[in-house]
C-alpha positions in Angstrom: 8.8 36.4 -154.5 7.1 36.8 -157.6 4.4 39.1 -156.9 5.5 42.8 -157.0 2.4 45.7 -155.9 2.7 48.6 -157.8 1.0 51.9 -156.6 0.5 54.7 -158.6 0.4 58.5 -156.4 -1.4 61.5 -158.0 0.6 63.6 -160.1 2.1 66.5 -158.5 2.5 69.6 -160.1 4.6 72.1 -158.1 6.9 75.2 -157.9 10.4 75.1 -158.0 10.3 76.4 -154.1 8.0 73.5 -153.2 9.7 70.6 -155.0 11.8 69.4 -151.7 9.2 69.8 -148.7 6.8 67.7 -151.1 9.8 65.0 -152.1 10.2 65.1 -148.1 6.2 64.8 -147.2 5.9 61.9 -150.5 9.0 59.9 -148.9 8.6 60.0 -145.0 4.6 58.9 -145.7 5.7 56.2 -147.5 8.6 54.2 -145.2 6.3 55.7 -142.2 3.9 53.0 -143.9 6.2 50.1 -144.1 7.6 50.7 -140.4 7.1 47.2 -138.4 9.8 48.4 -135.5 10.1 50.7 -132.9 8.5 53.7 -134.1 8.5 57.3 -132.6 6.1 59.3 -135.0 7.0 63.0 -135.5 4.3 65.2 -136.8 6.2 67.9 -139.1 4.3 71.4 -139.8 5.0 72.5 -143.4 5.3 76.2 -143.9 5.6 76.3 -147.9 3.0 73.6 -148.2 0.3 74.3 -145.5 -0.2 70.9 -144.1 1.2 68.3 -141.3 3.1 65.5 -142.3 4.7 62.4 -139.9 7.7 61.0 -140.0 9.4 58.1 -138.5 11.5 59.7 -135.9 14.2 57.9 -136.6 17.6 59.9 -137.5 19.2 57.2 -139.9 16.1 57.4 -141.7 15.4 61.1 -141.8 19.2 61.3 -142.9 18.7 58.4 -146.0 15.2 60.5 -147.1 17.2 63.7 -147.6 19.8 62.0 -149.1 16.9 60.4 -151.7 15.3 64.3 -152.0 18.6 65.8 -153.0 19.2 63.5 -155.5 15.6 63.9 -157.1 15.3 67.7 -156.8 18.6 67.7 -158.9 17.4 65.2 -161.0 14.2 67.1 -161.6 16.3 70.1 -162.1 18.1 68.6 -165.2 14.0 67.7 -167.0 12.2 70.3 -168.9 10.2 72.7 -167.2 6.0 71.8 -167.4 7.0 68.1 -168.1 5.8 64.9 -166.2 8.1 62.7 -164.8 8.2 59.6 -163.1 10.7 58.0 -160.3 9.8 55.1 -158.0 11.0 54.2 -154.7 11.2 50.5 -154.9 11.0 48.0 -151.8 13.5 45.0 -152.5 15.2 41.5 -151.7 18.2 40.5 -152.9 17.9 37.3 -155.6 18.9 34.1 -154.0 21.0 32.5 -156.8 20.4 28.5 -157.0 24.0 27.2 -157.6 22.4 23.3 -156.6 24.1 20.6 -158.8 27.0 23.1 -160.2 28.9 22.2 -157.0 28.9 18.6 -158.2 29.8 19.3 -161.7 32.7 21.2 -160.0 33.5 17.8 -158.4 34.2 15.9 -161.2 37.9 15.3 -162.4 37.4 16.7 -166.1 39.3 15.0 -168.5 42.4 15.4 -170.5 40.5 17.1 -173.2 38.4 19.6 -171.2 41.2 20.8 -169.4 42.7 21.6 -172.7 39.8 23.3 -174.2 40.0 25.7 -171.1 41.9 28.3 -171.4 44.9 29.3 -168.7 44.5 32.1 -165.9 47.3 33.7 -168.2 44.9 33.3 -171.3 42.1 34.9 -169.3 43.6 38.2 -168.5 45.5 38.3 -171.8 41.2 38.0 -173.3 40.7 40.9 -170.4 43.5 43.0 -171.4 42.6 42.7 -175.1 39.0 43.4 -174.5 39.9 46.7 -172.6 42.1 47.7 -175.5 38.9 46.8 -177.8 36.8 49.0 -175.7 39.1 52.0 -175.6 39.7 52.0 -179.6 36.0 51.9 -180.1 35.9 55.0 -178.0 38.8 56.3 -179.8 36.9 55.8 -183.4 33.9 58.2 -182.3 33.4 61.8 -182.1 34.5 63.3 -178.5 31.1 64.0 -178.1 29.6 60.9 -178.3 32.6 59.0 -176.4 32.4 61.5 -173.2 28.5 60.5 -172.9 29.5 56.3 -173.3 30.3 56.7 -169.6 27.0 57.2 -168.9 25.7 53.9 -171.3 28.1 51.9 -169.9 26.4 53.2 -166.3 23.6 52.2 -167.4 24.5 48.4 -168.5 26.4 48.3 -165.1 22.9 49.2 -163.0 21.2 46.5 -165.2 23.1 43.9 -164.2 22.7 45.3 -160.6 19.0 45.0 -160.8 18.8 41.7 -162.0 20.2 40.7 -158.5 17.2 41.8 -157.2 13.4 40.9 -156.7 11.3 44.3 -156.2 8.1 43.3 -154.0 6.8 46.9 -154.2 7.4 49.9 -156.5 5.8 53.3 -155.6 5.5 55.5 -158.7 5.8 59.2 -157.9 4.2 61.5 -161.0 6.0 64.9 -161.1 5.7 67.9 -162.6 7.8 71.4 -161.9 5.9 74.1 -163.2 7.5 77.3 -164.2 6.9 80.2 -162.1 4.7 82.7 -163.6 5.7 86.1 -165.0 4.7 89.1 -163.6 4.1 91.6 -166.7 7.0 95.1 -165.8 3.6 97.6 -166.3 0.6 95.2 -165.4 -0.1 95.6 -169.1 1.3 95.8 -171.9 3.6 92.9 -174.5 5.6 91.3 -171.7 9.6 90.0 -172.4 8.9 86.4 -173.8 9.9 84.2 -171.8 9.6 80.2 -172.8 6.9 78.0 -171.4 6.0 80.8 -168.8 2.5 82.3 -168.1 2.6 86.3 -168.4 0.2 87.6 -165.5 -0.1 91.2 -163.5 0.9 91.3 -160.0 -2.7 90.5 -158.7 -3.3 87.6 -161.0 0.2 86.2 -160.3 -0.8 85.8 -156.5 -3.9 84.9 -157.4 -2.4 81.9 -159.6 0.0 81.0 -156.9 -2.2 80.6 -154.3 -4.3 78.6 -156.7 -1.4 76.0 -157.0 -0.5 75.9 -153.8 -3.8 75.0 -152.5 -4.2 72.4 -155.3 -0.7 71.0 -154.4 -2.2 70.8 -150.6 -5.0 68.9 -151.8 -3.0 66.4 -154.1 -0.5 65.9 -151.1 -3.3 65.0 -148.6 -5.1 62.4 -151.6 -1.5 60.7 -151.9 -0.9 60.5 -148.0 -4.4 58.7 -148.1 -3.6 56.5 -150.6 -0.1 55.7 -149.3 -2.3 54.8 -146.0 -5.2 53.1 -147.2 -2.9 50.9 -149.3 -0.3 49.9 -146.4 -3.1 48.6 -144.6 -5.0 47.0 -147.7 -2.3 44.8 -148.6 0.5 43.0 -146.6 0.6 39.5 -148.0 2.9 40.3 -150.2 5.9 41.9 -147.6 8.7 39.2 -147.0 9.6 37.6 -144.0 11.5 40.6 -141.6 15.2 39.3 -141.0 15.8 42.1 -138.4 13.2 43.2 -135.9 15.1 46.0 -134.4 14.9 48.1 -137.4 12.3 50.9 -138.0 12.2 50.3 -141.4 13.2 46.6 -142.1 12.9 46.6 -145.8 15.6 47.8 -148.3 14.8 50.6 -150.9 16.1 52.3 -153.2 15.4 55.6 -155.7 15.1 54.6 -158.9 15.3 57.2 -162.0 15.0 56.8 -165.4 17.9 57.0 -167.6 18.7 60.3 -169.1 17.6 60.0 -172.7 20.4 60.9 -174.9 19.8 64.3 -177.8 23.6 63.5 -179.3 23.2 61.7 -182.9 24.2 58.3 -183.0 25.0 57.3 -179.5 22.0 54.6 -179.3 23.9 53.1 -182.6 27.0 53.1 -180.0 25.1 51.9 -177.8 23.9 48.9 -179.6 27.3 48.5 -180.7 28.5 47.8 -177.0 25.4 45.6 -175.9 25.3 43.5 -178.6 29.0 43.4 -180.4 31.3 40.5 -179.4 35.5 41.2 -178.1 37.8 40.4 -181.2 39.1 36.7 -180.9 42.0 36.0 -179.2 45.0 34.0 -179.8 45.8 31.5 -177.6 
């Protein structure tokens, strides 16, 4: 399937307290609108964000949907405060690899000469063995600090090659942004304690400004569960064949973040080092 629908949701700008019942409301709206089973809709009341929401009312799903918040709200915890960030819940298929005519290639006798050009199972794991020796003195050679984050890079190439397995037919793009609470002055007046990328506000002014978010949080929810809606039934050529009726959600998805960018000098040099730099040759 080549054509993948991409769907961009208004940016969301919220509180620290209102990050995982608007993950939750985002989420639910989204597989509700992909649900071709059995569906038992369940109309949620949200307390923190003033609105109804509907979920599946299915208990694997509501189970894999907390699951996804957790992970976000803690990813969201590690960003900058007052920044906007982007994760995508992808729909996907896995890649059907087309092994036709390598079958037949295995057929063939190979000749004398082939056979000796390949090299022997023992060969092959002494390469491995050598090449996970190679890897462990390259992390050897740099500072501490750059080795202990080479975990993490060589995460990264690992869930590369997982994606490439699949074809992503639909990728929601969720906007966020966790605004600092604002800072209620000690005297109402007065030079307030500084306090980074915070707003400095009396007690009136700092319920004032919270109610003013909330209510614009409300209305940015309610645009995106119209959008979610309006573009479930817009498009549907574009949904693969479904392989299993009985599910409430029969398409597989998956949280997808961006990497972590990296603030220690010289690890995208290591980096580039480990995607691109070849294992020392081997004797055979």
């Amino acid at each position: 399937m080549s054509n993948c629908e991409i769907v961009d949701l208004p940016v969301l700008e919220m509180g620290p307290h209102q990050v995982r019942e608007s993950l939750r409301c985002i989420l639910h709206s989204v597989l509700l609108s992909r649900a071709l089973g059995v569906v038992r809709p369940e109309e949620t009341d949200s307390e923190v964000l003033q609105l109804s929401y509907v979920r599946c009312g299915d208990p694997e799903i509501h189970k894999a949907v907390e699951k996804t918040v957790a992970q976000l709200e803690e990813w969201l915890g590690r960003q900058p405060e007052g920044g906007l960030h982007t994760a995508q819940l992808n729909f996907f298929e896995p890649r059907v690899r087309k092994d036709s005519g390598r079958s037949q290639q295995q057929a063939q006798p190979r000749s004398e000469q082939d056979q000796a050009a390949t090299p022997s199972p023992a060969s092959r794991k002494s390469w491995l063995s050598s090449g996970s020796s190679w890897l462990g003195s390259l992390t050897q050679a740099v500072p501490k600090s750059i080795a202990s984050s080479m975990s993490g890079t060589i995460s990264e190439l690992r869930a590369l090659s997982s994606s490439s397995s699949k074809v992503v037919w639909e990728r929601w793009r969720m906007h966020l942004c966790v605004l600092p609470p604002p800072v209620v002055n000690a005297a109402g007046s007065g030079h307030p304690v500084s306090r980074s990328n915070s707003v400095h506000l009396t007690v009136g002014d700092a319920e004032a400004e919270a109610a003013r978010r909330r209510d614009a949080l409300t209305e940015r929810l309610l645009e995106a569960m119209r959008a979610i809606a309006a573009h479930s039934g817009a498009r549907r050529d574009h949904l693969p064949p479904v392989l299993d009726a009985t599910a409430t959600v029969p398409f597989r998805w998956e949280l997808v973040l961006p990497p972590q960018a990296s603030a220690i000098p010289g690890l995208d040099a290591v980096k580039r080092m480990l995607t691109h730099t070849s294992p020392p040759p081997v004797a055979i």
